[in-house]
C-alpha positions as CSV (number, residue, x, y, z in Angstrom):
1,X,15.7,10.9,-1.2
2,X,12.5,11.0,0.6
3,X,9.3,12.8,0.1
4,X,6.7,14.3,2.2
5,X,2.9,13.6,2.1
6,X,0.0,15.2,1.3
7,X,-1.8,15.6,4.7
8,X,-5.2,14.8,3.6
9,X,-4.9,11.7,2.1
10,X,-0.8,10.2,4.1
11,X,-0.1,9.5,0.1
12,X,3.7,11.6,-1.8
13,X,2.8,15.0,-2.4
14,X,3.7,15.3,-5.9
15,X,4.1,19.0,-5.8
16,X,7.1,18.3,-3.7
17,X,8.5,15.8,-5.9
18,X,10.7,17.6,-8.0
19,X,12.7,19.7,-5.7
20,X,14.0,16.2,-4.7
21,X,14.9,15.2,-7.7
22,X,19.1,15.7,-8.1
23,X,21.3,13.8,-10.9
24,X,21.3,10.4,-8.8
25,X,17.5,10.2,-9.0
26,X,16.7,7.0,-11.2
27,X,13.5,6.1,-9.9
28,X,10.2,7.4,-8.6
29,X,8.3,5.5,-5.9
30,X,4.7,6.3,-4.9
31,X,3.3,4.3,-2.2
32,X,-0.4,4.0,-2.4
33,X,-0.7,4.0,1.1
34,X,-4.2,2.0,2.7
35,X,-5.6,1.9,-0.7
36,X,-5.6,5.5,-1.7
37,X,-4.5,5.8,-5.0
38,X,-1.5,8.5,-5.8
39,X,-1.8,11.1,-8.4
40,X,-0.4,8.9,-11.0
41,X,-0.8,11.9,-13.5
42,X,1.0,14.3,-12.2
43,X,3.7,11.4,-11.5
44,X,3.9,10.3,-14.6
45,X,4.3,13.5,-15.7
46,X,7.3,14.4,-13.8
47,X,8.4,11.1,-14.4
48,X,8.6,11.8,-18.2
49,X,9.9,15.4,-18.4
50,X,13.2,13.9,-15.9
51,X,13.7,10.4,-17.6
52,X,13.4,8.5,-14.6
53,X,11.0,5.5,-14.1
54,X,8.1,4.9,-11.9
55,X,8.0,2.3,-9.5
56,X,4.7,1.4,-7.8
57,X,4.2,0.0,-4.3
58,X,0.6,-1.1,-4.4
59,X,0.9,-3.4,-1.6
60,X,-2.5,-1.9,0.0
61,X,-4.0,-1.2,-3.7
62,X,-5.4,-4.3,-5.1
63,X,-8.6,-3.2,-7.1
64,X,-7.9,0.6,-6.5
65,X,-8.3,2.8,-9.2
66,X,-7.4,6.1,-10.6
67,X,-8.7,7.6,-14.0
68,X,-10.6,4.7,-14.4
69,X,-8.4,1.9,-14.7
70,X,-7.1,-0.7,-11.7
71,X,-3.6,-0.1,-10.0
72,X,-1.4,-2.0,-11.8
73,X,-1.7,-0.4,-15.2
74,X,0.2,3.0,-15.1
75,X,3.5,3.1,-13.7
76,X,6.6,1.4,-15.0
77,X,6.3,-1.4,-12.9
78,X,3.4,-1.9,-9.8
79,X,4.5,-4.2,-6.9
80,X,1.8,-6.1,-5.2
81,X,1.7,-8.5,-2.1
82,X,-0.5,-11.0,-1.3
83,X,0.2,-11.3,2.7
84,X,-2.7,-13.3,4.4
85,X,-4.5,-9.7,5.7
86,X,-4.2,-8.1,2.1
87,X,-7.2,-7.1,0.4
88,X,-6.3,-10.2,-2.3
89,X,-5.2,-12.6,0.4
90,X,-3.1,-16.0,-0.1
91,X,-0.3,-17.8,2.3
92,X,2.0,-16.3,0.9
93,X,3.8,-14.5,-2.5
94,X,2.7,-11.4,-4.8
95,X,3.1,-9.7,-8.4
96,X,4.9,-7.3,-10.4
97,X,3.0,-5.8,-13.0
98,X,4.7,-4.1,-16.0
99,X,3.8,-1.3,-18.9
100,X,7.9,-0.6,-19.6
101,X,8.5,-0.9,-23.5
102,X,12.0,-3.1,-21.7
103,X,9.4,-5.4,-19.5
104,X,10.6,-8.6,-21.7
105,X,14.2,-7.9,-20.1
106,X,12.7,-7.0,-16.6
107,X,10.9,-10.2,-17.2
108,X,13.5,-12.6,-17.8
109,X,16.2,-10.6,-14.9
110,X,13.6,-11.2,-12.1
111,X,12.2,-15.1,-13.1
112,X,15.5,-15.9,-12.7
113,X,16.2,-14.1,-9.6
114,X,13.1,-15.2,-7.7
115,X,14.5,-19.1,-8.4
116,X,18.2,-19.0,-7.1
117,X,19.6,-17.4,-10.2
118,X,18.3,-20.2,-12.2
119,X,18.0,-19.8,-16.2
120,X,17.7,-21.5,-19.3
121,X,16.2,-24.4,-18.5
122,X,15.3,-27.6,-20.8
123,X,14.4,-30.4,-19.6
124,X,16.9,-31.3,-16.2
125,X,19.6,-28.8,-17.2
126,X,19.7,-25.2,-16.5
127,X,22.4,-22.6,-15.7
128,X,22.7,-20.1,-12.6
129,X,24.1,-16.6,-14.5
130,X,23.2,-14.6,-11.6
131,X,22.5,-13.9,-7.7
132,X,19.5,-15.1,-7.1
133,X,17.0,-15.7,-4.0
134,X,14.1,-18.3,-3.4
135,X,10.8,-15.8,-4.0
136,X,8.7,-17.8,-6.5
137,X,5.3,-18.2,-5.5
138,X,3.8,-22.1,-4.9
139,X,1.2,-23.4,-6.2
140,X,-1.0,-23.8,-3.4
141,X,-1.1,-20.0,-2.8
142,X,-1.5,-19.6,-6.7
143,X,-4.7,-21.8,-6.3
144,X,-6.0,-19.7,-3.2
145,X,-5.3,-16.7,-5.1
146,X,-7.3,-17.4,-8.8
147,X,-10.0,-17.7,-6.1
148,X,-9.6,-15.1,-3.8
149,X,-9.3,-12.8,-7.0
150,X,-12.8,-13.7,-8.2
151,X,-13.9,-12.3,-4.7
152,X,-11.8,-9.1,-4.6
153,X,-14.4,-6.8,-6.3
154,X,-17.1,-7.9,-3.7
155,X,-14.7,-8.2,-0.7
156,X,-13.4,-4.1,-1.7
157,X,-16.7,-2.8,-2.0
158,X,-17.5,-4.0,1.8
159,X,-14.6,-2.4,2.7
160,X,-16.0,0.5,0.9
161,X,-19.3,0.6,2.8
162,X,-17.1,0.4,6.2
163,X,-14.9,3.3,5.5
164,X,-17.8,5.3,3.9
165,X,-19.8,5.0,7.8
166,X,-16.3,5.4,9.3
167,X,-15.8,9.1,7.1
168,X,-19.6,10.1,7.6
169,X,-19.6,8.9,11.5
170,X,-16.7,9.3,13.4
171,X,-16.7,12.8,14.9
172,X,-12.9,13.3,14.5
173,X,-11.4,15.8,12.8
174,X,-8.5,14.0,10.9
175,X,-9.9,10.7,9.4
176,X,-8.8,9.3,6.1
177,X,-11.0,10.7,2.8
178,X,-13.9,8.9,1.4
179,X,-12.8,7.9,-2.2
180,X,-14.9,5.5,-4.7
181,X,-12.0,4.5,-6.3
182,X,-10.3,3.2,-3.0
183,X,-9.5,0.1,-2.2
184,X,-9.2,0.4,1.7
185,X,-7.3,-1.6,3.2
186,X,-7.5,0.0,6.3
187,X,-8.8,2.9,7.3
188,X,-6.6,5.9,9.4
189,X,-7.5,8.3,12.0
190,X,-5.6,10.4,13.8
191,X,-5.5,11.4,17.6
192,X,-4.2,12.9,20.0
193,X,-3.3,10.7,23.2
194,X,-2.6,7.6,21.0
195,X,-1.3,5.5,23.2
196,X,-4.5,5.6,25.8
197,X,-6.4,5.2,22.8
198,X,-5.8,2.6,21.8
199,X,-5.4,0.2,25.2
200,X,-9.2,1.6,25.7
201,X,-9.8,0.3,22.4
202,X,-8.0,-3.1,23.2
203,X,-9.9,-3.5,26.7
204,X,-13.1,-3.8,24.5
205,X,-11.7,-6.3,22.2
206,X,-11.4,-4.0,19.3
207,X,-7.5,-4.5,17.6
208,X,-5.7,-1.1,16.8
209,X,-2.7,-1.0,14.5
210,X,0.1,1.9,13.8
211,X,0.5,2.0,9.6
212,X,3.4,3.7,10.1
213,X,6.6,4.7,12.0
214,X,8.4,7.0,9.7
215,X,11.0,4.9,7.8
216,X,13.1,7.6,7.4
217,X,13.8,7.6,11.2
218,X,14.8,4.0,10.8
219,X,17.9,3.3,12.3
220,X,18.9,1.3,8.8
221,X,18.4,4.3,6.7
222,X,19.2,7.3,9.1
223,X,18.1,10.1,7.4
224,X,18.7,13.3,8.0
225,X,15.3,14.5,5.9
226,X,13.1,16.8,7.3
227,X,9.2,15.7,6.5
228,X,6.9,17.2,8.7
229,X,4.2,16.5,7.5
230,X,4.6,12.8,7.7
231,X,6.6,12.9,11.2
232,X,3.7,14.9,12.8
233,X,0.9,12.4,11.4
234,X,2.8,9.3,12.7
235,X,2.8,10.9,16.0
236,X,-1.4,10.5,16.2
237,X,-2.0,8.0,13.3
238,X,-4.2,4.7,14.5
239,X,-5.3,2.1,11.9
240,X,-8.7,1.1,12.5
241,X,-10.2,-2.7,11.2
242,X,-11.9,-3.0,7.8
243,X,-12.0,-6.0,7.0
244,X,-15.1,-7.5,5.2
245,X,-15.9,-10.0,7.5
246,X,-17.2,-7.4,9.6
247,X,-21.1,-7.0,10.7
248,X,-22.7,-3.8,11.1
249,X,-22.7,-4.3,14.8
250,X,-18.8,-4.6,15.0
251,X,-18.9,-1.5,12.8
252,X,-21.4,0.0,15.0
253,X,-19.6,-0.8,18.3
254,X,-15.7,0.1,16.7
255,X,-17.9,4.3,15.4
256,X,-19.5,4.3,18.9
257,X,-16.5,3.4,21.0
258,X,-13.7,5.5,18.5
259,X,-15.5,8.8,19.3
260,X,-16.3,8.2,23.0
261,X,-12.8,7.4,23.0
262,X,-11.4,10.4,21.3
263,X,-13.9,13.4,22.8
């Protein structure tokens, strides 16, 4: 079942969370979408008084917080990736974090389904007891990673300076919220002629992205849901760059040419 979002920050409205819950619902999954963190409380919460488990997609959210503690730490299990644009960039691979009183038997299920199946080893024997896929990291990205993680808190606060000019300086109405705690991975505005936006954009060398089409419109999944919220923001939504290797004078030139663009 899908839910809607709330429309000032694109992240699941948890106040319409549990009038999609029905007796299939096993599992909760916020999406903290760019960077901006979910309200984990009033998840959790709801989580809790159903019996179901929460599932975290922090693919965006490495370094984020909420309440005062890093993404990763709160919901059941927390899914991150390590794509080569993510904020905690390697070639390739990510993590599953847990806080599950059963993460020992999550553990050993998804070790030996990230290596063909393969458990129980000593030595040069092993078994296969189950289905299993090729999705273990190698150790070359591991090696990029240790690094790139000693970076992330300096990398994350650039990217916090960026988005904090982008919210105080772009004169358009729907922009993403300013938030301390973010992690921004990009940063989201929304307009109206989205399409001529974003070739002007292009013709000055500035790259435009669209974080997302609606997955519920997918032809795989073919829902039937009815979120208007998120169908109407996906309509105008334009991802803008935020990366840290950013001067001011790219940040300059991307404020200066967004609202020129958009008046």
């Amino acid at each position: 079942m899908f839910v809607d979002v709330d429309p000032k920050t694109l992240c699941i409205d948890p106040n319409k969370i549990e009038k999609a819950i029905t007796k299939k619902t096993k599992v909760i999954i916020p999406v903290h979408f760019a960077g901006m963190s979910c309200n984990l409380q009033k998840i959790s919460k709801l989580s809790k008084e159903f019996g179901l488990s929460t599932v975290e997609d922090a693919a965006h959210a490495a370094g984020t917080k909420f309440n005062g503690e890093k993404i990763g730490k709160h919901g059941d299990c927390v899914c991150f990736s390590f794509h080569p644009v993510k904020n905690l960039a390697m070639p390739s691979g990510g993590a599953i974090t847990f806080n599950s009183k059963k993460e020992q038997k999550y553990l050993r299920i998804l070790k030996s389904r990230r290596w063909m199946g393969i458990t129980g080893r000593k030595g040069s024997t092993y078994d296969v007891t189950d289905l299993g896929w090729n999705y273990y990291m190698n150790e070359f990205s591991a090696a990029i990673g240790i690094e790139q993680l000693k970076k992330l808190d300096k990398t994350n606060l650039q990217r916090k300076k960026i988005a904090k000019r982008y919210h105080n300086e772009l004169k358009i109405k729907e922009k993403m919220p300013f938030d301390e705690n973010c992690s921004y991975h990009f940063y989201w505005i929304q307009v109206k002629n989205r399409k001529n936006f974003m070739k002007k954009m292009g013709e000055k060398n500035i790259e435009t992205g669209i974080h997302y089409l609606p997955i519920h419109k997918m032809s795989f999944y073919n829902s039937k849901a009815k979120l208007p919220v998120t169908e109407r923001a996906t309509k105008k939504i334009v991802s803008l760059p935020t990366h840290p290797n950013l001067t001011d004078n790219d940040v300059d030139k991307i404020i200066k040419l967004a609202n020129k663009f958009t008046k």
